[in-house]
C-alpha positions as CSV (number, residue, x, y, z in Angstrom):
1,X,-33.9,49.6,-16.0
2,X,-35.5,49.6,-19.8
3,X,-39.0,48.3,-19.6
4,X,-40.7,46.8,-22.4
5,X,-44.5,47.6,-23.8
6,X,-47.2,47.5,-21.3
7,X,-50.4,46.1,-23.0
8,X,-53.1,46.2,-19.9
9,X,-53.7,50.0,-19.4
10,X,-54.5,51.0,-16.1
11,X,-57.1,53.4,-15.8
12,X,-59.8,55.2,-13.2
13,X,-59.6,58.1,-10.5
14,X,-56.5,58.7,-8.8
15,X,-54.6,55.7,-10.8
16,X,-51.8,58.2,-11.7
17,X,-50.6,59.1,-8.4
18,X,-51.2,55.5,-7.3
19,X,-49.2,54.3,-10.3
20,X,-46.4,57.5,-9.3
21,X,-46.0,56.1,-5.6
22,X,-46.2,52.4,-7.1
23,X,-43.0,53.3,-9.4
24,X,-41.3,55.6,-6.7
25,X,-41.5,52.8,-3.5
26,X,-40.2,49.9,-6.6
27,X,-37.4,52.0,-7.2
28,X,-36.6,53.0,-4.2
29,X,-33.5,50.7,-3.1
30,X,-34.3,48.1,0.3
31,X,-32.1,49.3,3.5
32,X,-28.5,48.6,3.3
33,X,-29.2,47.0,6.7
34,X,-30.5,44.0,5.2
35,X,-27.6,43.3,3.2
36,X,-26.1,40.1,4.1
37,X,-22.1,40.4,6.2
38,X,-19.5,39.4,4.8
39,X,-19.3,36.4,6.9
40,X,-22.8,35.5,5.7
41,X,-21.5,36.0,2.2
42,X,-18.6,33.9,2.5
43,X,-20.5,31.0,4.1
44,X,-22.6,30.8,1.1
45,X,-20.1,31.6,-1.7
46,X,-16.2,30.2,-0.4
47,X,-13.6,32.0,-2.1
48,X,-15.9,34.6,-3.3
49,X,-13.4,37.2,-1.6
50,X,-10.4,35.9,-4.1
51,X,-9.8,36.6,-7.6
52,X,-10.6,34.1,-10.2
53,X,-9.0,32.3,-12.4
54,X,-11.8,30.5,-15.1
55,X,-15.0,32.3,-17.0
56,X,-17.0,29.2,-15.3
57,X,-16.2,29.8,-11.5
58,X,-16.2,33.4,-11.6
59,X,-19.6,33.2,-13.4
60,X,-20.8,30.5,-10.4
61,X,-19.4,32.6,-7.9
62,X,-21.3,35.6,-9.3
63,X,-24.1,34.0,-9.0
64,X,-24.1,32.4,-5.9
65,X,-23.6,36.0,-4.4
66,X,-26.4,37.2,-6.3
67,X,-28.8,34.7,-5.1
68,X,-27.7,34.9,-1.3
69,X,-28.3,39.0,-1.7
70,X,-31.6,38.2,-3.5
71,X,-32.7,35.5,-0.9
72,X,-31.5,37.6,2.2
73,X,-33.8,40.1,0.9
74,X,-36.5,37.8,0.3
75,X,-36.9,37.7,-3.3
76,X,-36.1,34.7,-5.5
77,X,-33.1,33.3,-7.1
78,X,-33.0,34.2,-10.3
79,X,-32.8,31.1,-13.1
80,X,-29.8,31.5,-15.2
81,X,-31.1,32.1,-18.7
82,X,-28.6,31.4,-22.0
83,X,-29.8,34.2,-23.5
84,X,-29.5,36.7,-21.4
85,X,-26.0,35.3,-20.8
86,X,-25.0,36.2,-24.3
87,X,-26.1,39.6,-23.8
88,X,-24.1,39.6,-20.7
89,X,-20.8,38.3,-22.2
90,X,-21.0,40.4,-24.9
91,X,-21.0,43.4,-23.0
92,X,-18.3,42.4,-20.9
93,X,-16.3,41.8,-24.6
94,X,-17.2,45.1,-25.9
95,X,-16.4,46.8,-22.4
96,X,-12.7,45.3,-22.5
97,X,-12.6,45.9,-26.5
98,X,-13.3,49.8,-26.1
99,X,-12.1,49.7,-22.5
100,X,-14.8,51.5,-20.8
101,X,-18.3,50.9,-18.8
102,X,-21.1,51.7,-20.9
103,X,-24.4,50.5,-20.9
104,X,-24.9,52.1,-24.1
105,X,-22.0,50.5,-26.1
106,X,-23.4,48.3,-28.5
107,X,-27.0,49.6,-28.5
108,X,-29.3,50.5,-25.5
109,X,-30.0,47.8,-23.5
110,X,-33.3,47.0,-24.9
111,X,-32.5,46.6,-28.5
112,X,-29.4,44.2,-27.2
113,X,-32.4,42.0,-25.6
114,X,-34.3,42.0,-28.4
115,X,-31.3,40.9,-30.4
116,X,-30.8,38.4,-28.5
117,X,-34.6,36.0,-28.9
118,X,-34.9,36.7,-24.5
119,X,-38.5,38.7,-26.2
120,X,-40.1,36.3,-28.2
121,X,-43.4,35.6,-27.6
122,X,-42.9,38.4,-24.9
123,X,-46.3,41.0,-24.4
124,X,-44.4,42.5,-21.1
125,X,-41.2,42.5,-20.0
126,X,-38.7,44.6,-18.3
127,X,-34.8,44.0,-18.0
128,X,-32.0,45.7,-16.1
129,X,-28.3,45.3,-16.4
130,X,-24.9,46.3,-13.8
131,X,-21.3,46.8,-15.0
132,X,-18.1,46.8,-13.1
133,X,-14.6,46.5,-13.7
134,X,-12.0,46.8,-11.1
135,X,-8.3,45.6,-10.0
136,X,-6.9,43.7,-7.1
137,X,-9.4,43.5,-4.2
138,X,-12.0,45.5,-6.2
139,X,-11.9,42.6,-9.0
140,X,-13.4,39.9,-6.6
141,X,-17.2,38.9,-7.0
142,X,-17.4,39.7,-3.2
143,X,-16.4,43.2,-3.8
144,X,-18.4,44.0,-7.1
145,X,-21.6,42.5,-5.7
146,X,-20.7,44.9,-2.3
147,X,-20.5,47.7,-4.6
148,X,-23.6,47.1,-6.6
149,X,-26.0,46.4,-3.5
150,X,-24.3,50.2,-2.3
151,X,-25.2,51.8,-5.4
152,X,-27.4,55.0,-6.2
153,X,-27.4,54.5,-9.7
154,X,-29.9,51.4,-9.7
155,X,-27.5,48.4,-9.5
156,X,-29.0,47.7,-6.8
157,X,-32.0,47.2,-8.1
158,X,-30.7,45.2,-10.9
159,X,-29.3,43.0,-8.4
160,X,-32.4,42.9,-6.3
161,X,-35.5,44.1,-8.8
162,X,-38.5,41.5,-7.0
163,X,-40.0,40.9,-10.9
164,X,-36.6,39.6,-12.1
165,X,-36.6,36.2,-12.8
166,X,-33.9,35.3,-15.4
167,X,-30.3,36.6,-15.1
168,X,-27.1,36.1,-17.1
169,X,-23.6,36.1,-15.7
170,X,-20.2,37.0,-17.3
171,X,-17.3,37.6,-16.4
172,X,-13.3,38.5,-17.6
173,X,-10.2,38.4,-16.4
174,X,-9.3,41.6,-18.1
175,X,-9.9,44.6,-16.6
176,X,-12.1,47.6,-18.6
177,X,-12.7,50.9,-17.9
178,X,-8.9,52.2,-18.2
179,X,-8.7,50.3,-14.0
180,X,-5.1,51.3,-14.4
181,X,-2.4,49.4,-12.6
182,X,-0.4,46.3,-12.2
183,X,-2.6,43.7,-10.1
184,X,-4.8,41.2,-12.1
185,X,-8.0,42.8,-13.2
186,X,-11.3,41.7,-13.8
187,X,-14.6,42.5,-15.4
188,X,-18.3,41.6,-14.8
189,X,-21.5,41.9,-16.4
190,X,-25.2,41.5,-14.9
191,X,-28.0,41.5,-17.1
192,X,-31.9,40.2,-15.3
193,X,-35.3,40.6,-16.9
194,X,-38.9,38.8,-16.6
195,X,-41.5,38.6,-19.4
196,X,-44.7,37.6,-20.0
């Protein structure tokens, strides 16, 4: 996660170990437990288990799964934001155009926000992105969101951060990353944020 400036500073006795244990328990990622099944997944988002075939359904189909994670968890959808899906397909460009995952290609994520106009106007704000690319069964939505809500690395909290409320979706049909192999291929991009 890349968080913007923080205007309000918070201040008194005992505010930096409140502030420490604030940060550690929003961090920390919810139980895996409360991850919807697949069933649960499936009757939200059809298909969501197949590979797809056009930029507009794989992006609805990302999003669908996002949202049913998000509201299983009890945390809002997140509204789709234009902006943010720039910076999204973008990302999923340059990943297939140097054909690797890195969050860093391109810039850090910050200064790809602030590229973008998602800022403006913006005193706070905070933004978090997930990558994947995969083949065959691993290049479904079903299985990239499954491997995002398992993550250590803080995809999961992209996917399910409680201040996000804007996301952008992309998606490719080409696979990044060097995924070697025959089967069709396919890569994703999740960028969320809030402001104020």
């Amino acid at each position: 996660m890349v968080t913007g400036p923080k205007r309000r500073p918070v201040g008194g006795r005992g505010a930096s170990a409140a502030l420490a244990v604030a940060a550690l328990l929003a961090l920390a990622p919810a139980s895996a437990a409360a991850d919807p099944t697949t069933a649960q997944f499936l009757a939200a988002c059809p298909k969501a288990d197949q590979l797809q075939r056009s930029t507009g359904d794989a992006e609805r189909m990302l999003r669908c799964l996002v949202d049913t994670a998000r509201r299983d968890a009890g945390v809002r959808m997140l509204r789709r934001n234009v902006k943010l899906d720039r910076v999204a397909a973008r990302q999923v460009s340059r990943s297939i155009a140097e054909n690797r995952l890195d969050h860093q290609a391109g810039g850090s994520l910050q200064a790809r926000v602030r590229r973008s106009g998602y800022l403006r106007g913006a005193g706070r704000w905070d933004a978090g992105e997930a990558l994947a690319a995969g083949r065959g069964s691993f290049a479904t939505p079903l299985a990239t969101v499954r491997r995002w809500l398992a993550s250590h690395a803080g995809h999961r909290q992209v996917v399910l951060g409680a201040r996000s409320r804007d996301g952008g979706f992309a998606w490719s049909g080409r696979g990044a990353a060097g995924v070697g192999g025959s089967s069709p291929g396919a890569t994703w991009a999740l960028v969320t944020g809030w402001r104020r």
